[in-house]
C-alpha positions in Angstrom: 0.0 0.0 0.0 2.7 2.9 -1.1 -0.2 5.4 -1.8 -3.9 5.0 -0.7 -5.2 6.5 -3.8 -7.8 4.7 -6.0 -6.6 7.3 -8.9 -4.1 4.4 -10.5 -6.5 1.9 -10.4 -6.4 0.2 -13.9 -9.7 -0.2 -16.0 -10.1 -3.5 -16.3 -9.3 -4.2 -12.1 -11.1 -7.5 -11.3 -11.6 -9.7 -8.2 -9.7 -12.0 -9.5 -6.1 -10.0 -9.0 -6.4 -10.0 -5.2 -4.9 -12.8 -4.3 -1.4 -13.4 -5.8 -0.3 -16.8 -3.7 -1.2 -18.8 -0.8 0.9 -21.7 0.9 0.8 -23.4 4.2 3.9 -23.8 6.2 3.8 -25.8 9.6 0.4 -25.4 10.1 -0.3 -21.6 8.9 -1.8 -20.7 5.8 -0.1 -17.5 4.5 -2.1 -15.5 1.5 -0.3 -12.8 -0.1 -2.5 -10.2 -1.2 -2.4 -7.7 -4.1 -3.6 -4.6 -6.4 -6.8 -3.0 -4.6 -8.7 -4.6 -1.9 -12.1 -2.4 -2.2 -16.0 -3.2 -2.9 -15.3 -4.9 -5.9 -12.7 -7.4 -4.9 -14.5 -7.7 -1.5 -16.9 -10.3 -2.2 -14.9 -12.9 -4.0 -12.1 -12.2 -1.5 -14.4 -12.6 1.5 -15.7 -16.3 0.4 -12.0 -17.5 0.2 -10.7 -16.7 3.7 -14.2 -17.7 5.2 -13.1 -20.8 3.8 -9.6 -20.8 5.4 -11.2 -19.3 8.5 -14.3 -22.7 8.8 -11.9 -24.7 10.7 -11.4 -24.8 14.0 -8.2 -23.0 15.4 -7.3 -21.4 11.8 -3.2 -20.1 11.9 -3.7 -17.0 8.7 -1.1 -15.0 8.0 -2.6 -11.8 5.0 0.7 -10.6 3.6 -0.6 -6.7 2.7 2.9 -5.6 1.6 1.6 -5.7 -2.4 -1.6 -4.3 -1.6 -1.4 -0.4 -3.2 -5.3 0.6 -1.8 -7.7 -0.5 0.8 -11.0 1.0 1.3 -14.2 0.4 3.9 -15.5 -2.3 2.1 -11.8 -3.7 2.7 -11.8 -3.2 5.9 -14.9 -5.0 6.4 -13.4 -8.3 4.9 -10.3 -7.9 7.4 -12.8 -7.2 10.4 -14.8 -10.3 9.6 -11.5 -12.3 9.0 -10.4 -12.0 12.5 -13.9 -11.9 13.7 -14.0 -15.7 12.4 -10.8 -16.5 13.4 -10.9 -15.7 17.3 -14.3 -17.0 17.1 -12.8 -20.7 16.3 -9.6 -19.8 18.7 -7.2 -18.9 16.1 -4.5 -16.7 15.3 -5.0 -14.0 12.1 -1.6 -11.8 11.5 -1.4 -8.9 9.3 1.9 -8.6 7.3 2.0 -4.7 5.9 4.8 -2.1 5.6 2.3 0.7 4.9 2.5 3.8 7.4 -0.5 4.8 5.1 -2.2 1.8 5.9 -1.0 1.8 9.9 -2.4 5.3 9.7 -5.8 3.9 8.3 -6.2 1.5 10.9 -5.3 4.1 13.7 -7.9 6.6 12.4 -11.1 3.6 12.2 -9.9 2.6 16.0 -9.0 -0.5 14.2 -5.0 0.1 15.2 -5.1 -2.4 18.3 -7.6 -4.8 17.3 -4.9 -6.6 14.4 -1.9 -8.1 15.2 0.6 -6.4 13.3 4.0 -7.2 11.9 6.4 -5.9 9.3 7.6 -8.8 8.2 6.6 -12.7 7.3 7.2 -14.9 10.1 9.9 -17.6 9.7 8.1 -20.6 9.0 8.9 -24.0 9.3 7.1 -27.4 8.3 5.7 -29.4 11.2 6.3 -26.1 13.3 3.4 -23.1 13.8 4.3 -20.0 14.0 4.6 -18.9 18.1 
């Protein structure tokens, strides 16, 4: 997220750009994000990480660090994200570099309720994240 500004969206932005990969290492599923996460990527975004959110004690790492805008509607699908997660007693971390964003999440009240880091978590097979 370098600049929160929708102005160099491209035309033909679709849903389908948002997530760029997604692994699992030890027991954590890590998704690494892209382009704009906003009320038209919400919806398709939403339904995959309710999906990695169903089982019980989910380990999700977002990695934001591509992500150049996020809007309300964005917000929304990160809100429910850990909503779901601490409802089935797991762990959701937020991987982001952004000040922008930071600032963002300071302004909505949102700044203590994600747990934040600037960098991916070493991860190794047959060992979660701690």
């Amino acid at each position: 997220m370098p600049e929160n500004d929708p102005a160099g969206a491209a035309a033909d932005h679709n849903e389908q750009d948002v997530v760029m990969a997604q692994r699992v290492a030890g027991g954590t599923t890590v998704v690494s994000l892209q382009g704009d996460i906003d009320a038209l990527t919400a919806p398709t975004l939403s339904e995959r990480l309710d999906a990695l959110t169903a089982c019980h004690r989910p380990d999700l790492v977002l990695d934001l660090r591509p992500v150049r805008f996020i809007d309300c509607a964005g917000l929304g699908v990160l809100c429910r994200t850990r909503n779901r997660t601490l409802a089935r007693r797991g762990r959701l971390r937020l991987i982001t570099e952004s000040a922008a964003f930071r600032r963002i999440l300071q302004v909505t009240g949102l700044a203590d309720v994600f747990e934040l880091h600037a960098q991916l978590p070493q991860l190794r097979a047959g060992a979660p994240y701690g």
